[in-house]
Rosetta silent file (secondary structure, phi, psi, omega in degrees, C-alpha in Angstrom):
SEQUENCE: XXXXXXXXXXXXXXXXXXXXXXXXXXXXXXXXXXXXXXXXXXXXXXXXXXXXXXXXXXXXXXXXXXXXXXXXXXXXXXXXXXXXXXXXXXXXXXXXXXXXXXXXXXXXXXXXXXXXXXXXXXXXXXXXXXXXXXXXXXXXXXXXXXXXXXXXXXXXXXXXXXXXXXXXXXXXXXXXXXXXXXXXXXXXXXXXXXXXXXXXXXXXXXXXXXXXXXXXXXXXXXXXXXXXXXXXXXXXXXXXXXXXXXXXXXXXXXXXXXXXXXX
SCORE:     score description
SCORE:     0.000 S_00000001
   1 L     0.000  158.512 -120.176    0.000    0.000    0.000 S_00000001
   2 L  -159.406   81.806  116.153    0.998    3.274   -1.315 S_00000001
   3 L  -103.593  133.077 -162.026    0.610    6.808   -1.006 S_00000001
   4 L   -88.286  150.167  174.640    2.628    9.522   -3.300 S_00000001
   5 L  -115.212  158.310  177.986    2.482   13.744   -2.221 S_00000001
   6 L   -65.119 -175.909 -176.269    3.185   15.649   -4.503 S_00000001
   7 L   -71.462  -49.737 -158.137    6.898   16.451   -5.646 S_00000001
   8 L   -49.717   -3.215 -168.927    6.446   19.881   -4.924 S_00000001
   9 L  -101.192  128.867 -162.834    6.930   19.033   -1.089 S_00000001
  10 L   -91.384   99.540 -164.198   10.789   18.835   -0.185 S_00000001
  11 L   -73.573  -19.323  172.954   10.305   16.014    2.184 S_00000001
  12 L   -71.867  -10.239 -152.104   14.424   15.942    3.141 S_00000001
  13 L   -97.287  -43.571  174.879   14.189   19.411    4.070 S_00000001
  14 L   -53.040  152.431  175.781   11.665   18.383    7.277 S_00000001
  15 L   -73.668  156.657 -174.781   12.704   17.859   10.470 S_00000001
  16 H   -89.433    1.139  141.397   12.460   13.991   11.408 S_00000001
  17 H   -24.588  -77.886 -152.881    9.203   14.292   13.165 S_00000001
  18 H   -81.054  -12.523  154.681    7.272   15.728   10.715 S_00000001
  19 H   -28.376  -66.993 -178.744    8.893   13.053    8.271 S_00000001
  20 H   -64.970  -26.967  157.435    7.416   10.802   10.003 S_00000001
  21 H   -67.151  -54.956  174.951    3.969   12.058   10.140 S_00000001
  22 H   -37.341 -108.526 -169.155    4.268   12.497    6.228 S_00000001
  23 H   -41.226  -20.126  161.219    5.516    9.018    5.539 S_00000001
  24 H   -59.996  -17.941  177.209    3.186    7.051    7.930 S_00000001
  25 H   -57.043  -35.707 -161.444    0.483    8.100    5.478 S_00000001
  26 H   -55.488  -33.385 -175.850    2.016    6.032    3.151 S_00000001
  27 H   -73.370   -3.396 -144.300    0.236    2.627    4.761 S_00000001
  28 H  -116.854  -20.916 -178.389   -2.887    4.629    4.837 S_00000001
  29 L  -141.874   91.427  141.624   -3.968    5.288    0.970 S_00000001
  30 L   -94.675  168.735  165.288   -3.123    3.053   -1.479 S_00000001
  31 L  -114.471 -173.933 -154.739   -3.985    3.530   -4.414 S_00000001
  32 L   -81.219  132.258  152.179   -5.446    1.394   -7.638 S_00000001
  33 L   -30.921  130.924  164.629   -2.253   -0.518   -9.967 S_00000001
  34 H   -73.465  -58.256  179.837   -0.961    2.258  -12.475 S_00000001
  35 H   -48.714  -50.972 -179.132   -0.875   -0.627  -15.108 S_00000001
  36 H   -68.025  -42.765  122.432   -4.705   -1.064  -14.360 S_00000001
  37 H     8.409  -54.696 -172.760   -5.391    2.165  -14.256 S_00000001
  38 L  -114.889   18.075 -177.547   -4.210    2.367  -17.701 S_00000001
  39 L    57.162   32.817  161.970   -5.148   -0.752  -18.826 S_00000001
  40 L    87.453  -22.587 -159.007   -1.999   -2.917  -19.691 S_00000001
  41 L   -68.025   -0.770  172.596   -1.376    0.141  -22.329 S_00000001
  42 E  -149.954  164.755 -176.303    2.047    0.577  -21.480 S_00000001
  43 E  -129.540  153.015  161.739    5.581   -1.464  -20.279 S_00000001
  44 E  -110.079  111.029  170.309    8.720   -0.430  -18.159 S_00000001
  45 E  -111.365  123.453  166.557   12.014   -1.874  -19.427 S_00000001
  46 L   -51.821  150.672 -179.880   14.697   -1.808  -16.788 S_00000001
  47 L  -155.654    0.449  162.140   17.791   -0.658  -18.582 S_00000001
  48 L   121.426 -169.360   -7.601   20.702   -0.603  -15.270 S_00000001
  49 L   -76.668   -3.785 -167.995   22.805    0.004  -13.838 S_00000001
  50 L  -139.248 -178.500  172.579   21.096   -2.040  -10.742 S_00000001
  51 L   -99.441   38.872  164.406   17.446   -3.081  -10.179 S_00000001
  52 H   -49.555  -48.470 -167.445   16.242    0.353   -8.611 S_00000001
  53 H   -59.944  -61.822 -160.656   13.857    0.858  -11.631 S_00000001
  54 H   -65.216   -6.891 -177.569   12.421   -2.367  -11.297 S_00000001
  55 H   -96.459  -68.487 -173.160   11.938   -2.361   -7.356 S_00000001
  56 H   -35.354  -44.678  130.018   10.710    1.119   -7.573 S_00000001
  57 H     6.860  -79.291 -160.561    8.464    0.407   -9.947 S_00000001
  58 H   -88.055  -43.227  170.871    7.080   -2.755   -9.039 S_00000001
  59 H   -45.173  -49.631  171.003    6.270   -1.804   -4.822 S_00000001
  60 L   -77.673   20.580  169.965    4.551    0.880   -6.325 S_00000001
  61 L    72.966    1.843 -173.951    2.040   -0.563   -8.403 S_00000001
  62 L  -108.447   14.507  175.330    3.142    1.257  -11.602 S_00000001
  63 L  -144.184  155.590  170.589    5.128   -2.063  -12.989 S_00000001
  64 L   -96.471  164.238 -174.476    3.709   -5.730  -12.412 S_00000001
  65 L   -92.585  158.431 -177.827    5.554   -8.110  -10.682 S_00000001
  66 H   -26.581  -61.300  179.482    7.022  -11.310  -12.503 S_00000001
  67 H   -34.858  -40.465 -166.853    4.333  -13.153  -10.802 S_00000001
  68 H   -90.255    9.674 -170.200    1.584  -11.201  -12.360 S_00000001
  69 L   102.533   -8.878 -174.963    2.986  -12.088  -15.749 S_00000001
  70 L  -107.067  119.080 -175.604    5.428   -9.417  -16.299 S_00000001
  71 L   -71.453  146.127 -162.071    8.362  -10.417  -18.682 S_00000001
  72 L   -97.817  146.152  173.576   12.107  -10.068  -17.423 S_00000001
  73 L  -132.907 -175.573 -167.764   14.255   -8.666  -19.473 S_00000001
  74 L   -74.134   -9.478  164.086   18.269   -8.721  -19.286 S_00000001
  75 L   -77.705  -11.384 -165.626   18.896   -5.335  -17.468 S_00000001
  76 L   -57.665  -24.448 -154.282   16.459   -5.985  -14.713 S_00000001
  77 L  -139.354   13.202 -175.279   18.951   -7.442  -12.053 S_00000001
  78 L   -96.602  158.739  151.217   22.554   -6.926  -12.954 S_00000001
  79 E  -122.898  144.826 -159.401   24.957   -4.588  -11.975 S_00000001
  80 L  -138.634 -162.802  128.338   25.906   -2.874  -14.909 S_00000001
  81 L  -150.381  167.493 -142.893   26.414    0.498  -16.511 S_00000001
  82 L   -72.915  -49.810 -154.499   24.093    2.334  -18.633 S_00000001
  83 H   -78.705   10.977 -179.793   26.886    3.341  -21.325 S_00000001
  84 H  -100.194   11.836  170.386   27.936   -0.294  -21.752 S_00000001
  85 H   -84.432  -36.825  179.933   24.270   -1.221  -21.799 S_00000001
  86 H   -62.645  -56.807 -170.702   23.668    1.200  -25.109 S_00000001
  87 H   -22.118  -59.037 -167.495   26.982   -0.018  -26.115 S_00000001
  88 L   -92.688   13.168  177.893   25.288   -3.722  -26.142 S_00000001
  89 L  -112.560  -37.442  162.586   21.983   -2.648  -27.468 S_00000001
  90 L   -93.258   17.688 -178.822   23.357   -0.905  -30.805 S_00000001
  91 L  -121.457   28.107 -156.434   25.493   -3.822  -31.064 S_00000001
  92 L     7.427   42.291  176.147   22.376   -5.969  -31.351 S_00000001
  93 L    80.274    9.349  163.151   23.775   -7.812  -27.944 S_00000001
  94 L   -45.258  131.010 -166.503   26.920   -9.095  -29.909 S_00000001
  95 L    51.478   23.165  160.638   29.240  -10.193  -26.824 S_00000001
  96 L   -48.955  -48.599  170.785   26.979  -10.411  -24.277 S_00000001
  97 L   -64.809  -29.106  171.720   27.985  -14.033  -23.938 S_00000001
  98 L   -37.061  167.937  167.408   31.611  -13.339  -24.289 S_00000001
  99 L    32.527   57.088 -167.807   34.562  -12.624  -21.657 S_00000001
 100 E   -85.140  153.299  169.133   32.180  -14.669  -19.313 S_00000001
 101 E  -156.212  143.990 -175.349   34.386  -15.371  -15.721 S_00000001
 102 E   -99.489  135.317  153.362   32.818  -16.943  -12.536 S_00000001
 103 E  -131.480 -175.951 -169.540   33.034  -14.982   -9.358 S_00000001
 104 E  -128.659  147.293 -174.024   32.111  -15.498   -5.786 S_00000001
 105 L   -79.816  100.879  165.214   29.284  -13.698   -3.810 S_00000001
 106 L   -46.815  -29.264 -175.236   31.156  -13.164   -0.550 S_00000001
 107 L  -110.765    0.702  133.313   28.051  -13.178    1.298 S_00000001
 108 L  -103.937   25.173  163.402   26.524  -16.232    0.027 S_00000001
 109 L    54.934  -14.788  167.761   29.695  -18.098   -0.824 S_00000001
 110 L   -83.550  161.761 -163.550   27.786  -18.997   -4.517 S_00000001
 111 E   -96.557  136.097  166.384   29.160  -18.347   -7.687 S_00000001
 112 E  -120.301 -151.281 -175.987   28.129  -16.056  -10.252 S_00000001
 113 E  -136.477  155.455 -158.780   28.979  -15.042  -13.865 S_00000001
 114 E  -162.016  130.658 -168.175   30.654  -11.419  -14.583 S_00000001
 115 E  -106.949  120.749 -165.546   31.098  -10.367  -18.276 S_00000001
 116 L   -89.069  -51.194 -171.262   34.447   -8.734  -17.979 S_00000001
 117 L   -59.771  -67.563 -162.978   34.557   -6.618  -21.300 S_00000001
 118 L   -85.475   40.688  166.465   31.036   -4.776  -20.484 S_00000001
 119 L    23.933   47.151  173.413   31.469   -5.131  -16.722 S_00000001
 120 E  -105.131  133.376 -160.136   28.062   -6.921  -15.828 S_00000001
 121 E  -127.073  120.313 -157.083   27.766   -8.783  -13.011 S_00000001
 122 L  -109.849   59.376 -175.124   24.677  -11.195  -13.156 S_00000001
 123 L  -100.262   39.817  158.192   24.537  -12.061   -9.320 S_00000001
 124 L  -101.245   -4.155  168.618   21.114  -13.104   -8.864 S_00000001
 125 L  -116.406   95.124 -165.119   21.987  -16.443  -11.239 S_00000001
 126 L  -100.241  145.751  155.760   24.137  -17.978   -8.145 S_00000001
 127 L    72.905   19.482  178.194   25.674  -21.684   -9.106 S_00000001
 128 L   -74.900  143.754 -173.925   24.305  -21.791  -12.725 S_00000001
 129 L   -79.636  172.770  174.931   25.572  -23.890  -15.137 S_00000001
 130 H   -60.992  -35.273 -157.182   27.076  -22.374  -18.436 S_00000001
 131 H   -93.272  -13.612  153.386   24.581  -23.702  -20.747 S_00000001
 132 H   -47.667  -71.734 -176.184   21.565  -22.666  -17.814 S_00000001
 133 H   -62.577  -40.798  155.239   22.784  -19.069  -17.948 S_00000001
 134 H   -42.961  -48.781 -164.584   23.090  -18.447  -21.717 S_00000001
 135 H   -69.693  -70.474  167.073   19.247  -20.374  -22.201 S_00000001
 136 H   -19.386  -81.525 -158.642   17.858  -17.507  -19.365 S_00000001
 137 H   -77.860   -4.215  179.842   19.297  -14.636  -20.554 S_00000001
 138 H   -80.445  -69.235  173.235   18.802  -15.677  -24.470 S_00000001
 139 H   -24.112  -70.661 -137.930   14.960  -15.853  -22.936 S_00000001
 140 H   -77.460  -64.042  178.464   15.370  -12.364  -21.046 S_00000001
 141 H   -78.100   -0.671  158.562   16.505  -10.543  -24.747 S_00000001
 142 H   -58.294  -68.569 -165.870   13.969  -12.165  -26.429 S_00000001
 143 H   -67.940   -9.429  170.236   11.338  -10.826  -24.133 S_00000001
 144 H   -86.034  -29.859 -125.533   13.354   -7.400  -24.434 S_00000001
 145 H  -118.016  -42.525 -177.636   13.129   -7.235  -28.145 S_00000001
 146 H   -49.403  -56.174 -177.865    9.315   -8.255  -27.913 S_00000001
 147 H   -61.838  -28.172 -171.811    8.208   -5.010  -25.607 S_00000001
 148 H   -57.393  -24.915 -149.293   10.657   -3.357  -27.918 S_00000001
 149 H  -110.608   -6.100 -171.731    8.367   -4.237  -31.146 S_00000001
 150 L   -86.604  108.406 -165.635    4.852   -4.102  -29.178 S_00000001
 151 L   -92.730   36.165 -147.661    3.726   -1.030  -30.840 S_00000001
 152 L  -122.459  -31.725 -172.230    0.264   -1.554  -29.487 S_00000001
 153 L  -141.810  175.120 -158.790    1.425    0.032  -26.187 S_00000001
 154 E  -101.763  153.147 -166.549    3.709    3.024  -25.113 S_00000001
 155 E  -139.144  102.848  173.105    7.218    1.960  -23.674 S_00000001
 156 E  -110.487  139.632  173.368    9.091    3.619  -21.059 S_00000001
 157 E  -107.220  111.265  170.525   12.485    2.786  -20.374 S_00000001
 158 E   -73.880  150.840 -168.567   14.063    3.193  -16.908 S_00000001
 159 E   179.366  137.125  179.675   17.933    3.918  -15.596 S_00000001
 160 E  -137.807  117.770  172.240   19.378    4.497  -12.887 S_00000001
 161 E  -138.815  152.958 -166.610   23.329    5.135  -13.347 S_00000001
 162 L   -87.277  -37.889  167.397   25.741    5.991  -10.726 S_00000001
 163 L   -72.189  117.517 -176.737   27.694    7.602  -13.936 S_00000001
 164 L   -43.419  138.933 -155.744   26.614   10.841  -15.740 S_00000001
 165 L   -92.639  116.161  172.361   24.864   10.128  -17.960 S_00000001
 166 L   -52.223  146.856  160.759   26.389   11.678  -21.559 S_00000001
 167 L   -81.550  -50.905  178.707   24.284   13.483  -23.589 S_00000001
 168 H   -60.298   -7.441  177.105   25.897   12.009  -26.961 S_00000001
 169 H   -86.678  -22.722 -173.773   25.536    8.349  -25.117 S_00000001
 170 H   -82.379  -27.176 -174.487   21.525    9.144  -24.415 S_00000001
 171 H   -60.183  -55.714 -168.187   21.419   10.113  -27.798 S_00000001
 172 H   -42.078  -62.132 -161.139   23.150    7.225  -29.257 S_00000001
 173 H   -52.834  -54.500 -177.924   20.257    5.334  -26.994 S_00000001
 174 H  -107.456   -2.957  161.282   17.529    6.821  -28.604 S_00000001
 175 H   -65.248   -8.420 -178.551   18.280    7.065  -32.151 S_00000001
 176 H   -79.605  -32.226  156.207   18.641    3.074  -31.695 S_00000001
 177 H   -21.305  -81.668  173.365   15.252    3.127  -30.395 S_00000001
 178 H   -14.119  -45.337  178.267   13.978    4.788  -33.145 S_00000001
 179 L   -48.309  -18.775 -129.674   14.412    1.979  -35.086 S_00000001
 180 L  -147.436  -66.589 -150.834   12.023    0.000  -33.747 S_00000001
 181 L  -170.377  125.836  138.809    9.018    2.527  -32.436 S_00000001
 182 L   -18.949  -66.032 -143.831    8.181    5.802  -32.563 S_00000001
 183 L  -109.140   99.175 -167.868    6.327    6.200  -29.183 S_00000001
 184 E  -160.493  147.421  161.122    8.715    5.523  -25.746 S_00000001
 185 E  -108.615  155.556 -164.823    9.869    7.623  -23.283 S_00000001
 186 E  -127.008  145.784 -153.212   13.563    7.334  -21.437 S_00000001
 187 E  -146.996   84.412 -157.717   13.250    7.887  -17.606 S_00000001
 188 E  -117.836   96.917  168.951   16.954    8.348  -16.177 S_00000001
 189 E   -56.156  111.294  179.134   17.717    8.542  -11.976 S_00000001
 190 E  -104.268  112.437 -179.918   21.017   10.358  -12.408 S_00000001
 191 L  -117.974   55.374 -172.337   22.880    9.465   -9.231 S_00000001
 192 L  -124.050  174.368  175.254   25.770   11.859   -9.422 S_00000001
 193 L  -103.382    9.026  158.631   26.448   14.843   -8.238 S_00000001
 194 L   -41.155   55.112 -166.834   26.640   15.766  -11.474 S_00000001
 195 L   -40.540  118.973  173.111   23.328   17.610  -12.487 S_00000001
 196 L   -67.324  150.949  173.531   22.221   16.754  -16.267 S_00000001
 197 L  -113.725  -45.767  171.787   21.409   20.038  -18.035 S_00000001
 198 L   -76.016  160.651 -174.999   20.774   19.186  -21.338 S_00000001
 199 L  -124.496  137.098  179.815   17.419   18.246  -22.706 S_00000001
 200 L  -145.975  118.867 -154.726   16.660   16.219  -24.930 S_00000001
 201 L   -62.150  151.365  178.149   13.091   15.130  -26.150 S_00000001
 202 L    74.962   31.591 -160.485   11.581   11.717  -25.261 S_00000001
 203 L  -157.274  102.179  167.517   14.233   12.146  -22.460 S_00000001
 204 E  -105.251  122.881  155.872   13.193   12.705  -18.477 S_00000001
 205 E   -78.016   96.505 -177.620   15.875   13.336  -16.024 S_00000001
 206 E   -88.230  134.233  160.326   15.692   12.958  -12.183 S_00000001
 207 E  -101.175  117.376 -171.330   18.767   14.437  -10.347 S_00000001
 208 L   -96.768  -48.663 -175.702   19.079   12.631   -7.582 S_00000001
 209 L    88.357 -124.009 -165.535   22.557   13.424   -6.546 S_00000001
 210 L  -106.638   49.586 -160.663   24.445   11.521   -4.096 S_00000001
 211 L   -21.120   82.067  166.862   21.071   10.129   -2.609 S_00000001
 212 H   -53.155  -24.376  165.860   22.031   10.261    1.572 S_00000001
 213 H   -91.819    1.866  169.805   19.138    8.183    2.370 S_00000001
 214 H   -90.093   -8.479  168.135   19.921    5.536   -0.199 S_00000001
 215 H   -80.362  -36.181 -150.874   23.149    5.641    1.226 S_00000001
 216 L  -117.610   24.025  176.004   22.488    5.342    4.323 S_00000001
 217 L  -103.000  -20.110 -177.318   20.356    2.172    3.559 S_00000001
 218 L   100.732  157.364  166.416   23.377    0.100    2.817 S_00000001
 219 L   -61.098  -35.986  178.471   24.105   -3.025    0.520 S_00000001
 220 L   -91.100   40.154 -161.164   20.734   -3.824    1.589 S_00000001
 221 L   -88.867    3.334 -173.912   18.509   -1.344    0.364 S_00000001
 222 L   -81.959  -71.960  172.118   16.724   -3.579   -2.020 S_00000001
 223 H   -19.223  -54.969  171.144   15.150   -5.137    0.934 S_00000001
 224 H   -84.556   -0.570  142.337   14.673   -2.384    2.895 S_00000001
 225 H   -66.457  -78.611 -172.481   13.075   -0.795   -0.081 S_00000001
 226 H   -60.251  -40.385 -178.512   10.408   -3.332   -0.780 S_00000001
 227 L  -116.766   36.701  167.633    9.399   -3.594    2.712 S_00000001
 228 L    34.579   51.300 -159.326    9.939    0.440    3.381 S_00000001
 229 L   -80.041  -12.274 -162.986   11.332   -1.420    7.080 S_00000001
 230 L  -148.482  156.442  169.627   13.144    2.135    7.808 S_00000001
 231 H   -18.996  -74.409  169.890   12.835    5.907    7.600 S_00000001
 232 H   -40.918  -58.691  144.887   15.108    6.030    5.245 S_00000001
 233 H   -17.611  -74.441 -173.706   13.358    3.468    2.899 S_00000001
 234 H   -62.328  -59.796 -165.895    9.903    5.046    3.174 S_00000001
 235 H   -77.821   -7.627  153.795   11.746    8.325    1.953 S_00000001
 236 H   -47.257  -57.959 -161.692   13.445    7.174   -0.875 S_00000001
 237 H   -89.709   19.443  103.504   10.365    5.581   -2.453 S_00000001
 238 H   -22.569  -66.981  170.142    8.191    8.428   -1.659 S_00000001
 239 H   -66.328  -68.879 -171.639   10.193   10.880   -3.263 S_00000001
 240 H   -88.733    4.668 -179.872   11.149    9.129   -6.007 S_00000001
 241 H   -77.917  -51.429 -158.624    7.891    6.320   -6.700 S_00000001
 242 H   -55.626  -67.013 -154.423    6.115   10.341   -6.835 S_00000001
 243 H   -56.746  -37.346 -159.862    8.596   11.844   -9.679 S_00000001
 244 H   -79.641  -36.532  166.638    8.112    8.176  -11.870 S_00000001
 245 H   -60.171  -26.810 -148.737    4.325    8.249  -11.165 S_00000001
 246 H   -94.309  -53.771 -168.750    4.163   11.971  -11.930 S_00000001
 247 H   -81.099  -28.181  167.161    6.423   11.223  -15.484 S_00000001
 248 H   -59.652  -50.151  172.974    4.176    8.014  -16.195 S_00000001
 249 H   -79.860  -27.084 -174.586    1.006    9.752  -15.976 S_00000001
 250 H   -69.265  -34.644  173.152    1.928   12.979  -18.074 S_00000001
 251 H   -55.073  -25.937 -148.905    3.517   10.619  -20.763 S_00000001
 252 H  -101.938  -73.224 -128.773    0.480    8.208  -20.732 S_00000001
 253 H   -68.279  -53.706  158.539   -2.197   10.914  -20.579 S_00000001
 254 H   -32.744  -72.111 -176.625   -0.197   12.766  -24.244 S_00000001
 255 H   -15.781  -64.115  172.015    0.205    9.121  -25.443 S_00000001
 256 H   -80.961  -11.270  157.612   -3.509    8.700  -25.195 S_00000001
 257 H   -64.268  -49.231 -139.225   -4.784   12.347  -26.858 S_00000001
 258 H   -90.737  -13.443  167.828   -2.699   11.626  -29.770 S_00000001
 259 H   -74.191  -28.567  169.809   -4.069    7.752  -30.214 S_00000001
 260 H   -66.486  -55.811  177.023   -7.592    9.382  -29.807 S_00000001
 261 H   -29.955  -55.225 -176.626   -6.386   11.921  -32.345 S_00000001
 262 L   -69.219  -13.073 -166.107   -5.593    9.074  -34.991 S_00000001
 263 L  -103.447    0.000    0.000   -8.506    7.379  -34.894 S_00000001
């Protein structure tokens, strides 16, 4: 359960009281599935460098969970980085499989696979055999290339990179798009202290900066995300489930004039 305030309120800027009154609301209103809401008419493809998009997302009702039917694709769950994800997207996934090396998960002692030239580290496929982990992730860019081609519905793609984000690398990103479909939006948590400045259409930026309460969540903030368990938690996904709901509905609500328009 769920509820987003608007952006306009700078919820780090409160004292941690009134935080707290603010974010206890959150158990108090959810609100209806985004996806329902809009009727299935649109998908969120994860695109790195970690799976912030897809946990933000998915707690909040604006992405379905696996469970519900919703197809994984190969950025959801890696650590990656965005430009060697374009890199391997206008390079129609040529060497994904390539410079594979097993490494070990210190904190579960299992092994995982780490693509050395594009630095991806697939550790949520612990102890997999070689010929397991190719047949998954062969699966996973299938099911990317499908939402890529379903022109039936509107396509936003999510990123979250710890590196600034280039402008000539976003470009590179969406003239590859292009190829494929007109109507997608790019949705980028820039988590630098970098601010992006340029604009570029079909292109939303959040400047996040050096997020202190995502910091201060730990290696374990996925957890502690999904089950808001801490302050911190609650105010991450608050703040930022509001900016992705806020850029979901203005995108969908355009989306849907101009498909009324055509017909």
């Amino acid at each position: 359960m769920r509820f987003h305030f608007s952006v306009n309120i700078d919820i780090d800027s409160l004292d941690i009281y009134t935080r707290i009154k603010y974010i206890d609301l959150l158990f108090k209103f959810p609100p209806k599935k985004l996806y329902e809401k809009y009727n299935h008419k649109y998908i969120i493809i994860p695109f790195g460098d970690n799976c912030f998009p897809r946990t933000l997302a998915s707690i909040n009702g604006i992405k379905p969970y696996r469970k519900e039917g919703e197809l994984t694709c190969p950025f959801d769950q890696v650590f990656s980085s965005f430009i060697d994800n374009v890199d391997l997207f206008v390079n129609d996934f040529d060497g994904f499989f390539d410079n594979l090396e097993l490494y070990k998960n210190e904190a579960t002692k299992n092994n995982y696979y780490k693509n050395i030239k594009y630095n991806i580290s697939f550790i949520h496929e612990e102890n997999p055999s070689l010929e397991e982990f190719k047949a998954l992730y062969k699966k996973w860019i299938e099911n990317f290339y499908s939402y890529l081609n379903a022109n039936d519905k509107y396509v936003f793609f999510a990123i979250y990179t710890s590196s600034y984000p280039k402008k000539e690398v976003v470009e590179q990103f969406v003239n590859k798009i292009k190829e494929y479909r007109e109507d997608f939006c790019i949705i980028i948590f820039n988590a630098t202290s970098w601010r992006v400045k340029w604009k570029l259409e079909q292109v939303k930026v959040v400047n996040m900066g050096k997020n202190k309460n995502l910091k201060k969540m730990g290696s374990a903030w996925v957890s502690q995300l999904k089950g808001l368990t801490n302050i911190h938690a609650r105010i991450v996904n608050n703040k930022y489930g509001s900016y992705l709901l806020e850029i979901i509905n203005n995108e969908m609500k355009n989306y849907l004039k101009k498909e009324w328009l055509r017909k």
